[in-house]
N, C-alpha and C positions, 0 to 999 in steps of 0.2 A: 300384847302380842296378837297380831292379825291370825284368826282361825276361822275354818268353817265351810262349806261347802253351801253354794247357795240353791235350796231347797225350793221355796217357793217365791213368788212376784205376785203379789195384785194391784190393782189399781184401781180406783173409784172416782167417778163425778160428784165433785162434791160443791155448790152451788147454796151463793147465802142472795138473798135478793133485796141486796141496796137496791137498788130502782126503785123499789116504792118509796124511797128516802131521798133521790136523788144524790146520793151519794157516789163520788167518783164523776159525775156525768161531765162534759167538755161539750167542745164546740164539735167534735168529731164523733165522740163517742156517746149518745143521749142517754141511753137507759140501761149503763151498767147493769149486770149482775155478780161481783165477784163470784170466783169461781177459782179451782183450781182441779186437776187430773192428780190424786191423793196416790203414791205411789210406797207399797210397804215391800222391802227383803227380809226374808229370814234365812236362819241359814240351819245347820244339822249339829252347830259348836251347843253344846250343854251350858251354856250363859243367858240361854234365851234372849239375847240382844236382837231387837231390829230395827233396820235403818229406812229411813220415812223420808219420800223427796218428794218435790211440788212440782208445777208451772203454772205460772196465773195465765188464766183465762178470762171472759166478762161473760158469760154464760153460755151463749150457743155457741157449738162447736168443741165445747169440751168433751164431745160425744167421740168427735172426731180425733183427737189426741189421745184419749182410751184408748182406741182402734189402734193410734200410731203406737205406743207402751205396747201393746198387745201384740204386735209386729217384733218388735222387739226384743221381746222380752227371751227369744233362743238365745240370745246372743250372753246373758247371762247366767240362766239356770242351769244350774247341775256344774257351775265353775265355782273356782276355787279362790276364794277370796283374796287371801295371799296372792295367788297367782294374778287374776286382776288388775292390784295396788302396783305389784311388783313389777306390771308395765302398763300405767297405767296410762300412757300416751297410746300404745298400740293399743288397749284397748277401746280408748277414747276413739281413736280411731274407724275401728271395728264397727264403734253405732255411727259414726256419722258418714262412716263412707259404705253401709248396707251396697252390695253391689244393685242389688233392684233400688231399695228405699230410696237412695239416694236418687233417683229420677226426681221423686214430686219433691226433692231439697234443691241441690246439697244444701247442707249446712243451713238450713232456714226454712223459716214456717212449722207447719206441724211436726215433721218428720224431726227439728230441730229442738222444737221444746219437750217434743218427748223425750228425746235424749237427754234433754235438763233434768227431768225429771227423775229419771234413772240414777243418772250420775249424781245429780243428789243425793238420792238415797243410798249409793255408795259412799261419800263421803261422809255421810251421817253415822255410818256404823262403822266405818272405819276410826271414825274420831269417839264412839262410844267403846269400839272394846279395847280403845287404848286409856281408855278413860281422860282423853284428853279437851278442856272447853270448846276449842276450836280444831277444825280440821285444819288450820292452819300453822301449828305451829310446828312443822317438820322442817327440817333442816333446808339449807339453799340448795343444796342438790338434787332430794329426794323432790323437792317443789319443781324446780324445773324439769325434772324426768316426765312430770305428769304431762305438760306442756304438747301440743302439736305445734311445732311451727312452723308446718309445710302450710307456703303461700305469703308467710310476711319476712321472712329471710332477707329481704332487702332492706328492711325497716331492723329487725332485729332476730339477732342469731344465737344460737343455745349460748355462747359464750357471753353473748350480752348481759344473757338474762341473770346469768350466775355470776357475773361482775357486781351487777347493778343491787342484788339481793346477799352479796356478800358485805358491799359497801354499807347496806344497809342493816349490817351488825352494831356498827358503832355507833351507840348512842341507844342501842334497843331498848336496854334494862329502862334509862331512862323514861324513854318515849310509853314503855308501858304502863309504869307508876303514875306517870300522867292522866293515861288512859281511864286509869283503876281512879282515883282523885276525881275528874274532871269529869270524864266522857268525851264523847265526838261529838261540836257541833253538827243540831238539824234544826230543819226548817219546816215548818208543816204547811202542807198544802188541801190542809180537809177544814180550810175554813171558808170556802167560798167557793164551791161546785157549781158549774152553770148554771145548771137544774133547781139551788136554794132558792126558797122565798126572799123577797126584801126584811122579811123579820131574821131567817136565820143568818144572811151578810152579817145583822147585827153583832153576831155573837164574833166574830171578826175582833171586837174589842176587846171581847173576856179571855182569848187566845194569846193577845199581845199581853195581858195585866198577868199574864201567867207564867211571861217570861220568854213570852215565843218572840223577840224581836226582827222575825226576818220571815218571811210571807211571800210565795208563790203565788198568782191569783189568774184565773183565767181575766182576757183579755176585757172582760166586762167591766171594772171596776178600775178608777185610776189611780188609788193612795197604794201603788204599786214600788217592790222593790225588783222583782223577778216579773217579768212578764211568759204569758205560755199560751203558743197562737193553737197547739194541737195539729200542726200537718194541714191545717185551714188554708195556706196563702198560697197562690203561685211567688216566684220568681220577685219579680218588680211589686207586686202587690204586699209583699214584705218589708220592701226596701219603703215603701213610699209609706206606709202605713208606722213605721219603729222610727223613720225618722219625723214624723210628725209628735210620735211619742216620747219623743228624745228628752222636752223638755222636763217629765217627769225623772229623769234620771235613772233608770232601770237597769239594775245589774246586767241582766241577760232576757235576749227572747228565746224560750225554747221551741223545740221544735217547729219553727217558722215554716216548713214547705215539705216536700215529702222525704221521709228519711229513707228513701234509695236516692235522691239527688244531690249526689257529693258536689258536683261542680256550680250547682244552685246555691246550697250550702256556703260556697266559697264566696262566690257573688255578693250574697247575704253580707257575710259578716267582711268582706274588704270594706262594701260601704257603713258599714254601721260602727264597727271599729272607730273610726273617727270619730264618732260622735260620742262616744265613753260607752257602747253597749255591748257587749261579749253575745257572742250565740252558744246556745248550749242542746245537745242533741245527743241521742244515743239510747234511750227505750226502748226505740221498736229498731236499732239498727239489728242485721241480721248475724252477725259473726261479725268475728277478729280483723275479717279483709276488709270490712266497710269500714272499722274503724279504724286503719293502715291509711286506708285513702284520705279521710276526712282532715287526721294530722296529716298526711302531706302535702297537702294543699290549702292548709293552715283554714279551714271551714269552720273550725269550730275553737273559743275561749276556753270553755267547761263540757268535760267529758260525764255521760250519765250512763254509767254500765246498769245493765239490769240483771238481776241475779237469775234471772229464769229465761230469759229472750237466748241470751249463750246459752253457749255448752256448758255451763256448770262452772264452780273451781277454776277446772283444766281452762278452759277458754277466757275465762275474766281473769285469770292471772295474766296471759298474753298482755291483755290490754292494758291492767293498769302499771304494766313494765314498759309499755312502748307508750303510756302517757306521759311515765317517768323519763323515758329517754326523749320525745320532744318537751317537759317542762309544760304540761296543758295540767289543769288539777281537774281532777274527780269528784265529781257530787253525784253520785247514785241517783239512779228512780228508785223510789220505792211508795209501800201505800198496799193495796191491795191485798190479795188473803197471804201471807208471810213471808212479803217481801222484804219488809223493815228485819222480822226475826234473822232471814238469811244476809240481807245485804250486812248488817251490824259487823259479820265477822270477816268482809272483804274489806271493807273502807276502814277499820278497827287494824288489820294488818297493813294496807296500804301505807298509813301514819308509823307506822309501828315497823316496818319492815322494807318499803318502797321509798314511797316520796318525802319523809321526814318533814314534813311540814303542812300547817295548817292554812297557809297564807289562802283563800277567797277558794275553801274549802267548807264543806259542809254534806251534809246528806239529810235527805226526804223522810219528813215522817209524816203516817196518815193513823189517826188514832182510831181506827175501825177493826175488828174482829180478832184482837189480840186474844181476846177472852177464851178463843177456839183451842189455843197450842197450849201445850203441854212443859213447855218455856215459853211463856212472853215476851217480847222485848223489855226492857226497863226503861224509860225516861227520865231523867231527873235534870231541873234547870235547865231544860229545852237540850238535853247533850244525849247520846245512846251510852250506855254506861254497858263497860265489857258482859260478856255473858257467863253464868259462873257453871255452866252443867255439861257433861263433855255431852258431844254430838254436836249438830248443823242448828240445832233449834229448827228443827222442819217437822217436828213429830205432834201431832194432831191430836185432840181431847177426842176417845173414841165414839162417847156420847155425843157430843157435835159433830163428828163426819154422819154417823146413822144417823141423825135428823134433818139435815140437809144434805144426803146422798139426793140423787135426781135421775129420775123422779118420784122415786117409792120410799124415800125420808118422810116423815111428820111431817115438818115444813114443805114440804114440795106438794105432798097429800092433800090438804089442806086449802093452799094457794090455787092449782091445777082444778081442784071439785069448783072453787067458789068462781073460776073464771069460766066453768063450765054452765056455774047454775045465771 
């Protein structure tokens, strides 16, 4: 039962520094630093339960996403958490349409992932003090209640979504035992970072002998199945560069050009389509309306929701309903500080509750900084295997947020003196 009054909010910079590892780095992004804006609720219920929500960051600027949390954060304290849940579209709402906030958004950038971050950590405690593993296993109705769909109503309308999520009863039990057995195909993409040495490419082998048979690889290296340009290319400089690459045979190029150009996007992938290559995009899209457009004008093969770039739950369910209703499949981003933890339990329902199928499906894994959460993801035989503990798995090893809080952590101490001496 939903209880509690929510009492306090904080939120912390919390920053691990892959860059000196090259870790994460692209053709776009050189010197990572995961990061994430560490967001905790408690509330006044005698359970002592609290709910922990993220946003990945790459180090600077997560100063600035505090600040957006901090802003925020009226719009929760001293509410009623039941009250909340019980509308939890209006009050989805409430953060993303702040009447001032919303200037430096709407719906995207900072002002946006703070809202992830929030809303996270509301579904995190909502799924602990029902004691249930995922916050997703509420009913078709209560799931669409949560839903905004002012703006894609052309695309898909509350009706839709509770058609589409009813039909997706039959066969569940099944689809889940699977789940539980198998796990979800992934794919890992933390074997060949721009930034590695030619020694560490190597390890490129010990990745596949381990069962990883399907590989993401920056644009660097050619024994490619996924290609990934990073937002790198104009226009034609896509087109002429993937069809040169063509012979290699590569699933998908991702992110080819910049992800606000829907109609470049389209460009893209009418010409490469032919040639057997899918485009796959969606990381850094901003909301639900870019991904409305991108299916309508068929831009994209493979849809990559990101579990923190949305609004949270509320906003990534939009999407992988109106993936399902144009028939596009889903393969997540993930990788960075606990996105694998969080995406596990979208793409885990998607199968399970949406698109009933795994056909040239899969999702991202990056084997970095699991060791921080307080749930891990689990891996086994290259698959995400369900999560067994209720809550979001967003909840953070306390010793490890104090050592790399930023910049008065250990680690930050330490780093900051020795660039000073």
């Amino acid at each position: 039962m939903v209880r509690g009054r929510i009492s306090r909010l904080s939120v912390r910079d919390v920053r691990f520094p892959t860059s000196l590892g090259g870790h994460g780095s692209d053709a776009m992004h050189t010197d990572p630093d995961y990061s994430a804006a560490y967001v905790v609720i408690e509330t006044d219920a005698e359970d002592g339960l609290k709910g922990c929500g993220i946003t990945f960051t790459l180090g600077k600027g997560t100063e600035v996403v505090v600040c957006a949390v901090n802003a925020l954060a009226h719009h929760v304290l001293n509410k009623d958490l039941k009250d909340i849940v019980g509308d939890f579209r209006g009050f989805y709402r409430q953060l993303a349409s702040d009447g001032q906030l919303r200037w430096i958004g709407p719906e995207k950038g900072v002002v946006h992932l703070a809202t992830a971050a929030i809303l996270n950590a509301v579904w995190d405690l909502w799924a602990k003090q029902e004691g249930k593993v995922t916050p997703l296993t509420n009913d078709p109705r209560t799931l669409v209640s949560c839903i905004d769909f002012r703006y894609i109503t052309d695309v898909l309308t509350e009706e839709d979504a509770l058609e589409i999520l009813q039909k997706g009863q039959v066969g569940k039990k099944e689809r889940e035992e699977q789940m539980l057995a198998q796990g979800y195909p992934a794919y890992t993409t933390s074997c060949a970072w721009l930034g590695y040495s030619d020694d560490t490419l190597k390890q490129v082998a010990t990745a596949l002998q381990q069962g990883w048979l399907r590989a993401d690889l920056p644009v660097k290296n050619l024994s490619l199945q996924m290609m990934d340009a990073n937002q790198r290319w104009d226009v034609p400089e896509a087109v002429e560069w993937m069809s040169k690459l063509a012979k290699f045979k590569p699933l998908w190029i991702e992110e080819p050009t910049s992800p606000d150009d829907i109609l470049g996007h389209a460009t893209i992938s009418k010409a490469l389509v032919p040639l057997g290559i899918g485009v796959a995009t969606g990381e850094q899209c901003h909301n639900r309306v870019i991904f409305k457009q991108l299916l309508q004008v068929k831009a994209l093969q493979f849809l990559q929701i990101d579990s923190c770039r949305l609004g949270s739950i509320n906003e990534n369910l939009s999407v992988l309903l109106m993936a399902k209703k144009f028939e596009i499949p889903v393969c997540p981003h993930a990788g960075g500080v606990g996105l694998c933890e969080l995406v596990q339990h979208l793409i885990i329902f998607d199968y399970v509750s949406v698109s009933a199928s795994l056909k040239n499906r899969m999702c991202e894994y990056v084997d970095h900084l699991h060791e921080h959460f307080k749930y891990p993801v689990v891996i086994q035989r290259a698959s995400y295997m369900p999560p067994k503990d209720a809550g979001y798995s967003t909840e953070m090893k306390e010793e490890s947020v104090k050592k790399h809080q930023y910049p008065d952590g250990e680690v930050w101490k330490k780093l900051l003196a020795a660039q000073e001496n």
